[in-house]
C-alpha positions as CSV (number, residue, x, y, z in Angstrom):
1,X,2.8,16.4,41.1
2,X,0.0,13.6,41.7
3,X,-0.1,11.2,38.1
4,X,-3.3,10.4,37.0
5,X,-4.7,7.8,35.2
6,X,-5.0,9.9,32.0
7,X,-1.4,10.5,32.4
8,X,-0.2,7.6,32.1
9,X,-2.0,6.6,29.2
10,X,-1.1,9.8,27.1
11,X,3.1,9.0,28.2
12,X,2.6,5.7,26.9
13,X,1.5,7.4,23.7
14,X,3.9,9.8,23.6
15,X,6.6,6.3,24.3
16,X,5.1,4.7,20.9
17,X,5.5,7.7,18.6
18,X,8.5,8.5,20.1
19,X,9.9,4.8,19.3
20,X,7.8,4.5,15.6
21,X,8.0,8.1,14.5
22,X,4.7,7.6,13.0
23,X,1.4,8.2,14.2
24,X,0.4,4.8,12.3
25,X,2.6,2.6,13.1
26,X,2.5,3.9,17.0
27,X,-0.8,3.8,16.9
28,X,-1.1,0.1,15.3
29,X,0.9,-0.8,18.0
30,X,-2.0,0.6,20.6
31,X,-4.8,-0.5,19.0
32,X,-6.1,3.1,18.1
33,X,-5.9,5.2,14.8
34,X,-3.7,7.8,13.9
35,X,-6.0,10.9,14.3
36,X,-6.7,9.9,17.9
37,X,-3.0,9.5,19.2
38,X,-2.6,12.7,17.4
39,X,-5.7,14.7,19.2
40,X,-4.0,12.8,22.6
41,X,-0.5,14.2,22.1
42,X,-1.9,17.9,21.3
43,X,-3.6,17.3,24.6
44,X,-1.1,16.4,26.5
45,X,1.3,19.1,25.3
46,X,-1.4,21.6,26.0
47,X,-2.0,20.4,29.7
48,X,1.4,20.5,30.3
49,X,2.5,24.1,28.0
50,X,5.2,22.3,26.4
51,X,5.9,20.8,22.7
52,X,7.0,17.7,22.4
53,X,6.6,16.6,18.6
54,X,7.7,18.0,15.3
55,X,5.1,17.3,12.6
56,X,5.2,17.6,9.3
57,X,3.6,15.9,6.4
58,X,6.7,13.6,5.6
59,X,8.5,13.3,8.8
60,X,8.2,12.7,12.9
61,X,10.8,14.3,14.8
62,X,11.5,14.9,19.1
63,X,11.5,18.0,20.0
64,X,14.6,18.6,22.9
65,X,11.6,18.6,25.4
66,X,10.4,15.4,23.7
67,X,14.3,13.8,23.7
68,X,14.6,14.6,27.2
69,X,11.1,13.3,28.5
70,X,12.1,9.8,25.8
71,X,15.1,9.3,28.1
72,X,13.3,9.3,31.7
73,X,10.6,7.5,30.2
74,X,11.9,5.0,28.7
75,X,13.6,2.4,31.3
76,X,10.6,3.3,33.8
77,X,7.8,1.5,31.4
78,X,9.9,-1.5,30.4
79,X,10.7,-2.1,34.0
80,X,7.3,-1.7,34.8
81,X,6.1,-3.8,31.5
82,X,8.7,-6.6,33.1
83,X,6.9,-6.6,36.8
84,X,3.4,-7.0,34.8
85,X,5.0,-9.9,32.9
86,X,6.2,-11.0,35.9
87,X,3.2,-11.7,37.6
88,X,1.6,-12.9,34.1
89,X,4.4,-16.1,34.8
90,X,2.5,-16.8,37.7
91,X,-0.8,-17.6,36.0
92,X,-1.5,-21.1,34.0
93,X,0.6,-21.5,31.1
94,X,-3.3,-22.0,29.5
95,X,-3.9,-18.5,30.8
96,X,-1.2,-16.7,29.4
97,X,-2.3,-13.0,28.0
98,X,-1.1,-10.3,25.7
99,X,0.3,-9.1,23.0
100,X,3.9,-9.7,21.4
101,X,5.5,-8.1,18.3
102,X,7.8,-9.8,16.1
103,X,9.7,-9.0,13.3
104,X,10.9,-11.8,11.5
105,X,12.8,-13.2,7.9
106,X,10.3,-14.4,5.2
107,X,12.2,-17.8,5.2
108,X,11.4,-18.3,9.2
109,X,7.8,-16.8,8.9
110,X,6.9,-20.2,6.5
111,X,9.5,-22.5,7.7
112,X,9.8,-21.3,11.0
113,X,6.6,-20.1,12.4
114,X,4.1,-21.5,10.7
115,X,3.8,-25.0,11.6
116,X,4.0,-23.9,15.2
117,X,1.4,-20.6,15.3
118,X,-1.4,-23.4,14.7
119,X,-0.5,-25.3,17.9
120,X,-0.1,-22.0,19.8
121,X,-2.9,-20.3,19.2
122,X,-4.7,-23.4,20.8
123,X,-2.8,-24.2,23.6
124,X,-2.4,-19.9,24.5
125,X,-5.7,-18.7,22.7
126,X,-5.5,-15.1,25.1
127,X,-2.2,-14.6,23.4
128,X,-1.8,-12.3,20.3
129,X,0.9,-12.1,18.1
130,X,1.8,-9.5,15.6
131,X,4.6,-10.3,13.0
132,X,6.6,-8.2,10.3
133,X,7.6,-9.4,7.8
134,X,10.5,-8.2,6.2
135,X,13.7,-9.7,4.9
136,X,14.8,-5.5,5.6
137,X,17.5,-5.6,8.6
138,X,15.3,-3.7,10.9
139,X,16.7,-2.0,14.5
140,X,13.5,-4.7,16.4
141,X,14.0,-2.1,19.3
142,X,13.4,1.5,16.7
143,X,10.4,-1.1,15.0
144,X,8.8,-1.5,18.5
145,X,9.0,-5.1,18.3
146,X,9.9,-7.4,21.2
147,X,12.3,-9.4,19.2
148,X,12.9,-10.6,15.8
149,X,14.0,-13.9,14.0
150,X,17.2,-13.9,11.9
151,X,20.1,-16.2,10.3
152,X,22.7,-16.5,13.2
153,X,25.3,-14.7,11.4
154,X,22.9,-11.4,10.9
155,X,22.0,-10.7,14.6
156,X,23.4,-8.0,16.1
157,X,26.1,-8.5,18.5
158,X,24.9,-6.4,21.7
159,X,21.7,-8.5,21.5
160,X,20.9,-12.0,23.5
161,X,20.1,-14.6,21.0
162,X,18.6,-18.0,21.6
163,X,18.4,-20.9,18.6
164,X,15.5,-21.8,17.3
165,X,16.9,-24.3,14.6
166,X,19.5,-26.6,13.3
167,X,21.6,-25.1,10.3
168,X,20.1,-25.2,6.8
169,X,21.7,-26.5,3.6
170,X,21.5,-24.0,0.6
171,X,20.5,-25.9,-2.9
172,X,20.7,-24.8,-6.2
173,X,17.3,-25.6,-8.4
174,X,15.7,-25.7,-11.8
175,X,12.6,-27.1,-13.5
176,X,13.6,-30.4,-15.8
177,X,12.5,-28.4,-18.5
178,X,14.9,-25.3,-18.2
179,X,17.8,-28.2,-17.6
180,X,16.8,-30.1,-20.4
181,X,17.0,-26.6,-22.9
182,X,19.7,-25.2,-21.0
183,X,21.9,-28.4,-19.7
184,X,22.8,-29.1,-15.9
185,X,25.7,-26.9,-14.7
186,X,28.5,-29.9,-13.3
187,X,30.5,-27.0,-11.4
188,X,29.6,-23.3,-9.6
189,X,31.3,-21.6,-11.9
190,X,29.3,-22.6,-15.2
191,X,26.5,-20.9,-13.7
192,X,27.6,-18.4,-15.9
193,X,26.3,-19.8,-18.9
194,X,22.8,-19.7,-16.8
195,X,19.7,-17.6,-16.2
196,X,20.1,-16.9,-12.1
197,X,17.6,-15.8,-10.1
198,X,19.7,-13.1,-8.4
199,X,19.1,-12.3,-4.4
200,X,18.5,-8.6,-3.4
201,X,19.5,-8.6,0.3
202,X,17.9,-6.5,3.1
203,X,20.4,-3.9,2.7
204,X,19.6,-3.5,-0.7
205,X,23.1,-5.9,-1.5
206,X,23.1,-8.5,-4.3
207,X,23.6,-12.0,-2.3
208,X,26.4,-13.5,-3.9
209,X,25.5,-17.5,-4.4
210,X,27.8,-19.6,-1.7
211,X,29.1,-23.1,-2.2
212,X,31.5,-25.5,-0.9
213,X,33.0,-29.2,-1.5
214,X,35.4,-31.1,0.7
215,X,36.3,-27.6,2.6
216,X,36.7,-25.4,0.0
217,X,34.6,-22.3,-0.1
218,X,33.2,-20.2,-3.1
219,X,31.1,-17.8,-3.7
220,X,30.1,-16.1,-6.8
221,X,28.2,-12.9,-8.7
222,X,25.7,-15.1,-11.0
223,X,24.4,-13.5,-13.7
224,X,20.7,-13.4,-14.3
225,X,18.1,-10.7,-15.9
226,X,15.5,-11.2,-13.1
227,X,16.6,-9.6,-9.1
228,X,14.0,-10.7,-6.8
229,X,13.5,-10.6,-2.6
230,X,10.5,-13.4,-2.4
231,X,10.7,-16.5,-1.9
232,X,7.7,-17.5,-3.5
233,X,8.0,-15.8,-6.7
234,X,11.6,-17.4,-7.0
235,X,9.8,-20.6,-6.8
236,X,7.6,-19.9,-9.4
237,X,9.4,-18.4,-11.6
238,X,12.0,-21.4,-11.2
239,X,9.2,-24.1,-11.7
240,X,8.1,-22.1,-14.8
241,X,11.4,-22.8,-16.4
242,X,12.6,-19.0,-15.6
243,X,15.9,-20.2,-14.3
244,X,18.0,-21.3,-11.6
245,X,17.3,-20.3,-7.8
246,X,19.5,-20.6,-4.8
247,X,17.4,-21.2,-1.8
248,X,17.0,-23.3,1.7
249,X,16.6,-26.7,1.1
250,X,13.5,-26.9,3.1
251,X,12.0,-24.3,1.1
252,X,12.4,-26.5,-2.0
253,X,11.6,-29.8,-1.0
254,X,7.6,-29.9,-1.8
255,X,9.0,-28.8,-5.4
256,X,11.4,-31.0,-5.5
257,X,9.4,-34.5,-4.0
258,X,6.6,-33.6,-6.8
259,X,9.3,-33.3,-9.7
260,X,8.9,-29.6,-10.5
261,X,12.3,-28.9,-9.8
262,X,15.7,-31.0,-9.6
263,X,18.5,-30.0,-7.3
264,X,21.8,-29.5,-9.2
265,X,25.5,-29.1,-7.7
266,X,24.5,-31.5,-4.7
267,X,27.9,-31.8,-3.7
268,X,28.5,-28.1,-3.1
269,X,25.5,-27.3,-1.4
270,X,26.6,-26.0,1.7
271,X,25.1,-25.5,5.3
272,X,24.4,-22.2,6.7
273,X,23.4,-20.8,10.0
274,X,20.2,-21.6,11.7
275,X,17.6,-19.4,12.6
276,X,18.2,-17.3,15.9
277,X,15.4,-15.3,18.3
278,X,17.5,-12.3,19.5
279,X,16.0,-9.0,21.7
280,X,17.2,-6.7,24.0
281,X,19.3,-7.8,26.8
282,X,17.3,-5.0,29.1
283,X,14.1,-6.3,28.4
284,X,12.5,-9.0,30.3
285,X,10.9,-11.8,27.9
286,X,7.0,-11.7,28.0
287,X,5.9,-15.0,29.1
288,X,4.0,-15.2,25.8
289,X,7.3,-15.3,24.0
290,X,8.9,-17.4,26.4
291,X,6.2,-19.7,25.9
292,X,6.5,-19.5,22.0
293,X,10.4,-20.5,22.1
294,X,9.5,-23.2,24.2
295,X,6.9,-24.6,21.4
296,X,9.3,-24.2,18.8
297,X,12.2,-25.9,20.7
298,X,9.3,-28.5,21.2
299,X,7.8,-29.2,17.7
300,X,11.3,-28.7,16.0
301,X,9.8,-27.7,12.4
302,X,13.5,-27.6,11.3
303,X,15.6,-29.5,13.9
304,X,17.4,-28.3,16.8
């Protein structure tokens, strides 16, 4: 059966929803709205007599038609998105093209990837780059993303992962004022005589506040009225007086150098893993990514 050109366009479709089970997001991946991929897929499944999607007003679903055409599919356009990407190496670094997708932590979105993107964009200007943020541990490959940036010890084990960082030190903070009212806690465990500013994990977990001195380990459940997952509003609420937060030293240390907050229990901040760029080991790396790594490895926003 000859493949034509309209063909392959509605399979790549059909690849997108399949992978997003959503008409948005699938379609924010192609560049087209929802109603259109939709009026493509009915279409297609016309043309060819056979159903391939389950729609409802809630939920995306494969049909067995669907699952079976996902798993021939599938490996076919990544190999043929690698031989593209391929040939794209052979072009001037200047010249790169395309789009890549990442979904990344909020920590390495400011501390990460923002003093790079600026440099990027004007060395690779034909390169896009769409990011998620999401501090949610998100399946990159079920997001449609090409890779994502995460703490070392969070990446999955059947993925390749590359450093993009040195490990961080953790701090504990508060403004002078709340440590004036309050007093400065001289050991982890009179925290709980403290207002915390408690960490809701991307699993929906309550971080529990690390710390170490001379080798010994602790980690504790700090109590604390507010439960937050931003990084920004922990820093304003801490520099409002609002309490103590546990974050990244980097993330602190405008605060900090302007005396809008004071690091306390110095000497059992510890150091925690760097940030880490994992992806699929099946999946060639689009040049624009490879590209990307290189920059960060190059500027070094947070060591190496």
């Amino acid at each position: 059966m000859p493949i034509t050109r309209t063909d392959l366009t509605d399979l790549a479709s059909f690849l997108a929803i399949a992978r997003h089970r959503s008409f948005r997001r699938a379609g924010l991946e192609l560049g087209v709205s929802a109603s259109a991929l939709s009026h493509a897929l009915r279409q297609m499944e016309a043309r060819f007599g056979v159903r391939l999607i389950n729609r409802t007003s809630r939920s995306v679903t494969l049909t067995s038609a669907g699952e079976d055409l996902l798993a021939v599919l599938d490996a076919p356009f990544l190999a043929i998105g690698s031989a593209l990407d391929v040939l794209n190496r052979h072009r001037d670094p200047g010249d790169a093209a395309g789009r890549i997708r990442l979904n990344v932590l909020e920590h390495a979105s400011t501390l990460l990837l923002a003093p790079v993107l600026p440099v990027f964009h004007t060395r690779h200007p034909r390169v896009e780059i769409d990011i998620r943020v999401s501090n949610a541990l998100l399946d990159v490959v079920e997001a449609g993303a090409d890779a994502g940036i995460r703490y070392g010890g969070t990446v999955p084990q059947d993925m390749i992962a590359q450093r993009l960082s040195a490990d961080l030190r953790w701090v504990v903070v508060g403004a002078p004022a709340y440590l004036e009212r309050h007093g400065t806690p001289d050991h982890p465990q009179a925290l709980s005589a403290h207002r915390c500013l408690r960490i809701r994990l991307g699993d929906e977990s309550l971080y529990r506040w690390e710390f170490e001195r001379a080798g010994e380990p602790l980690a504790l459940d700090v109590p604390g009225a507010v439960t937050l997952d931003n990084t920004q509003f922990a820093l304003a609420l801490a520099a409002a007086g609002g309490g103590l937060a546990y974050l990244p030293e980097p993330c602190v240390a405008p605060l900090v150098a302007a005396g809008m907050l004071r690091i306390v229990l110095a000497e059992w901040a510890p150091m925690g893993a760097g940030f880490y760029l994992y992806y699929p080991g099946r999946r060639q790396l689009p040049t624009g990514l490879r590209l990307l790594i290189d920059l960060i490895r190059e500027v070094q926003p947070l060591g190496l």
